[in-house]
N, C-alpha and C positions, 0 to 999 in steps of 0.2 A: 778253476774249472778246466778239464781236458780241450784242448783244440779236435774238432772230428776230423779225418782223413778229407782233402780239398776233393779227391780224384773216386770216392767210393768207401768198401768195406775195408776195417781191418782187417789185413792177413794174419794168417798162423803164426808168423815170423814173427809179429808186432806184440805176441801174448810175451809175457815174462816168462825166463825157465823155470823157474822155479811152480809156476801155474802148469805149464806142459808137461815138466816132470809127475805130478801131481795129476792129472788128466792121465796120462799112461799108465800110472800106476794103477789109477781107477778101474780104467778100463782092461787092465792083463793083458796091453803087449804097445812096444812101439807105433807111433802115427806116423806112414810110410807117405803120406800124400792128405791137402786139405784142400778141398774145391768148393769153392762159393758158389752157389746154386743163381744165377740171372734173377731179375726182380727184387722187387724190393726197395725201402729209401732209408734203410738205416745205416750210421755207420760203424758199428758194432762189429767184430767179428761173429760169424753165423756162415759156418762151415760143415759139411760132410765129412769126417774125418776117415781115413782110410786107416784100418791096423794092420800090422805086419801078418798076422792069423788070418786075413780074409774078412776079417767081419768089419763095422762103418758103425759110426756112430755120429750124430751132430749135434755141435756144440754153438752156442751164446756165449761171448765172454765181453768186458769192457771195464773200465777201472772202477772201482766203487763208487769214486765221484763223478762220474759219468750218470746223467741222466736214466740212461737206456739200461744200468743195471736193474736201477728200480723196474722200470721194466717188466726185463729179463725174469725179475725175481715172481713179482705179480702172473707173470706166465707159468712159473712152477707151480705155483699155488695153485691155480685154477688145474694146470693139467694131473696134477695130483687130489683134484676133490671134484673131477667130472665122474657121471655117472658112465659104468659097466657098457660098453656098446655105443658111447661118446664116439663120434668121428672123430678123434682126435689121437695124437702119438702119446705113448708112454714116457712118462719122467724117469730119467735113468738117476737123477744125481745133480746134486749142489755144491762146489769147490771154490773154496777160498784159498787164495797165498797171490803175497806180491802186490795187497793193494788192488787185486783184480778179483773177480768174482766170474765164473763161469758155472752155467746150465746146461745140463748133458742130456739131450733127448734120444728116443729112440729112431732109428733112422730107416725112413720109408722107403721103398722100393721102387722108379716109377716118374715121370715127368707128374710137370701139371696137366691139369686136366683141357681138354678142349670142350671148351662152351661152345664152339660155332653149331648154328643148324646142322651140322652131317652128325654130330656125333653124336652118342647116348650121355654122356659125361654132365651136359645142363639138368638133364629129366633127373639122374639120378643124386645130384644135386638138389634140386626142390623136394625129392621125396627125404632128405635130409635133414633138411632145415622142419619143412612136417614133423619128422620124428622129435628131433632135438627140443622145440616148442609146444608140441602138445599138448604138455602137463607145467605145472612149476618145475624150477631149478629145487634139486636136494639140496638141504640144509649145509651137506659141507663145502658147497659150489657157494652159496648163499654168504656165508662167513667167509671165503676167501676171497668173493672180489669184494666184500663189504667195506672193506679199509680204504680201497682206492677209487674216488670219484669217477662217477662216469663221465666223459670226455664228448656223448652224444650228445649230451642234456645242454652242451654250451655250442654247439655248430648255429651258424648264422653267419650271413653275408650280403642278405639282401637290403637288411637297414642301411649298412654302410652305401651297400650302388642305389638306392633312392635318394639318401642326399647329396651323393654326388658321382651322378652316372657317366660311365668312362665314355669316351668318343668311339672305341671298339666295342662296345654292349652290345650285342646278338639283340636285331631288332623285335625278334618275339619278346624276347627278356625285357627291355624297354618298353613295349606295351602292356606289359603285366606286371611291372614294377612295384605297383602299390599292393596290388593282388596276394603276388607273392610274397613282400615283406608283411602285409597281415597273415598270410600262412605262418608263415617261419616265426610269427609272436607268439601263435597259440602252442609253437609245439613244447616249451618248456613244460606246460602244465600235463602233458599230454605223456611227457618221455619216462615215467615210472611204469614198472611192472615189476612181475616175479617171475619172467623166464627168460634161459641163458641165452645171454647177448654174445658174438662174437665180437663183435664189433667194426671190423675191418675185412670183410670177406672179399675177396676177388682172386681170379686165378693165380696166380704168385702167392696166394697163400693159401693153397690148396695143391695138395700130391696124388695124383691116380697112383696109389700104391697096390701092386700087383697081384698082393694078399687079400686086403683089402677094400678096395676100391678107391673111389674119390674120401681124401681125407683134409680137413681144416687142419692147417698149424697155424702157428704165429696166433698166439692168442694172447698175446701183450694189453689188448686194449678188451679184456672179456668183460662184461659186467651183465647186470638184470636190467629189464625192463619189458618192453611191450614186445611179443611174438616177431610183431612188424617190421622189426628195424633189419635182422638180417635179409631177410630178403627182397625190403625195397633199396637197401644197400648194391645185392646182387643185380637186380634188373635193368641199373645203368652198363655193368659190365659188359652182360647178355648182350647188349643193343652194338657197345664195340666190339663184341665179339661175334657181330654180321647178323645178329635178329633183326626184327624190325620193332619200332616201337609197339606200332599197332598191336604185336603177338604178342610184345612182353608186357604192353600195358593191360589186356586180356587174364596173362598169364596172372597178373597181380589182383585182378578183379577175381579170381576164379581159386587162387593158392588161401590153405586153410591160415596158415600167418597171417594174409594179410585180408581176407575177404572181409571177414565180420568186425573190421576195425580200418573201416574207409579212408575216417576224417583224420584221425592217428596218423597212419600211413601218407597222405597228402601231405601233411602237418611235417613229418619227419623229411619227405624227398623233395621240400621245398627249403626245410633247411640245409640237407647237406648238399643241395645244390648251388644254394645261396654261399654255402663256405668255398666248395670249390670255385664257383667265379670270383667269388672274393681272392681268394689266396692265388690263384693261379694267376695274377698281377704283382705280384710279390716276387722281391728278388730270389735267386734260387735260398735254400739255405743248403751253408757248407754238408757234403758230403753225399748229396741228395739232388747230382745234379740234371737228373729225368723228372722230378715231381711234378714241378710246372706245367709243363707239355701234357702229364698225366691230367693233371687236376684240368685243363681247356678240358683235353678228348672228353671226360668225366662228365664237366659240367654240359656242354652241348648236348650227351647224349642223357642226362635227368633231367635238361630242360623242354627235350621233347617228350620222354614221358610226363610232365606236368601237362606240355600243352591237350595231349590227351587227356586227362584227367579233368584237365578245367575246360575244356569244350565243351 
């Protein structure tokens, strides 16, 4: 099994030649320059590639035995069997040599987006996630993440801090410890549906592309299920990104995702709040070394929208 990088992403430098040779040839002209775009905890290369022509393309690459190809690969699939007007980028291409495997997407124009209060970027966001859940996932969405287990359906962390609650537990969290690990039990039953999941939604995996607007990438962890999940996913963000609970717990009562499926939704942001204080007591793992930090900001800010929720 590959050691990941102790310090972050692999570089350009770190691909095989024989993979970059193959990569340029793909794309019709030399890669004068490859910039890793901030965010993120993978350590996979995942690069903007700059061409000698002018044009950018960005690439996933990591060695076949690497986890994260799998991945990589599951992200093709899905970005090749999302429907017409998908917020999402186009799949340029699939390359093998060298033992490595690289996925070539189309490359956005554009930071991420600002979720803070001033901006439009949130709203046009929720009107997003509306559109994407609506209806069911098309059948060729449906067969493409069919293969690879959903990673939703198993978040939980609160059983483990009931039997034994750390000495730093967020004192809200500690008087609702039972509470919320009987939440986080029912949500197995609860985490099936038939519409597109992204799975991991927050700004770093999100591009305000200039053409397009706010766009989702990073769709490694896409799967079905219930409307709910992206955007009780987003509304911890929202809350780091200077909301206040009260608006985005509002928000959640009120967004077509999540209105008409209350106890679902409860159900789901008691679990992946329960994963994040779980994990976020965890040593870093190699390559990945903001996660931690992430997952505290994370969990504090889904445990206040619970307390709203359960008042």
């Amino acid at each position: 099994m590959p050691v990941p990088p102790t310090s972050g992403r692999l570089q350009w430098t770190d691909v095989p030649t024989p993979l970059r040779a193959l990569l340029e040839d793909a794309l019709g002209a030399p890669v004068t320059d490859a910039v890793t775009p901030k965010g993120g905890f993978g350590h996979q290369l995942a690069a903007a590639l700059h061409l000698a022509d002018g044009r950018r393309a960005f690439v996933k690459a990591a060695r076949d035995d690497d986890p994260l190809t799998a991945a990589n690969l599951h992200e093709a699939a899905v970005l090749g069997s999302l429907p017409p007007g998908a917020p999402a980028p186009d799949l340029l291409g699939i390359h093998h040599a060298a033992d490595w495997t690289a996925v070539v997407i189309a490359h956005l124009d554009g930071p991420h987006p600002d979720l803070s209060p001033v901006s439009a970027d949130a709203e046009q966001t929720w009107a997003l996630l509306d559109k994407l859940t609506s209806s069911p996932a098309p059948a060729p969405y449906a067969a493409a993440v069919s293969i690879t287990p959903s990673t939703t359906v198993a978040l939980h962390g609160w059983d483990e801090l009931l039997s034994d609650p750390p000495a730093d537990l967020d004192p809200a969290a500690r008087d609702r410890l039972p509470q919320l690990a009987e939440l986080e039990a029912t949500w197995p039953a609860l985490a099936h549906g038939d519409r597109i999941v992204h799975g991991d939604l927050r700004a770093d995996n999100m591009v305000r592309d200039r053409h397009l607007g706010v766009t989702f990438v990073d769709w490694a962890h896409a799967t079905t299920g219930p409307a709910c999940i992206d955007a009780a996913s987003l509304a911890p963000q929202l809350i780091l990104a200077g909301h206040t609970p009260t608006g985005i717990a509002g928000l959640l009562r009120d967004h077509p995702a999540t209105a008409s499926s209350a106890d679902t939704t409860t159900a789901f942001l008691a679990a992946l709040t329960g994963h994040w204080h779980r994990n976020a007591r965890k040593p870093a793992p190699p390559g990945a070394p903001g996660l931690r930090a992430y997952q505290h900001r994370a969990a504090a800010a889904g445990l206040a929208l619970l307390d709203h929720r359960l008042s």
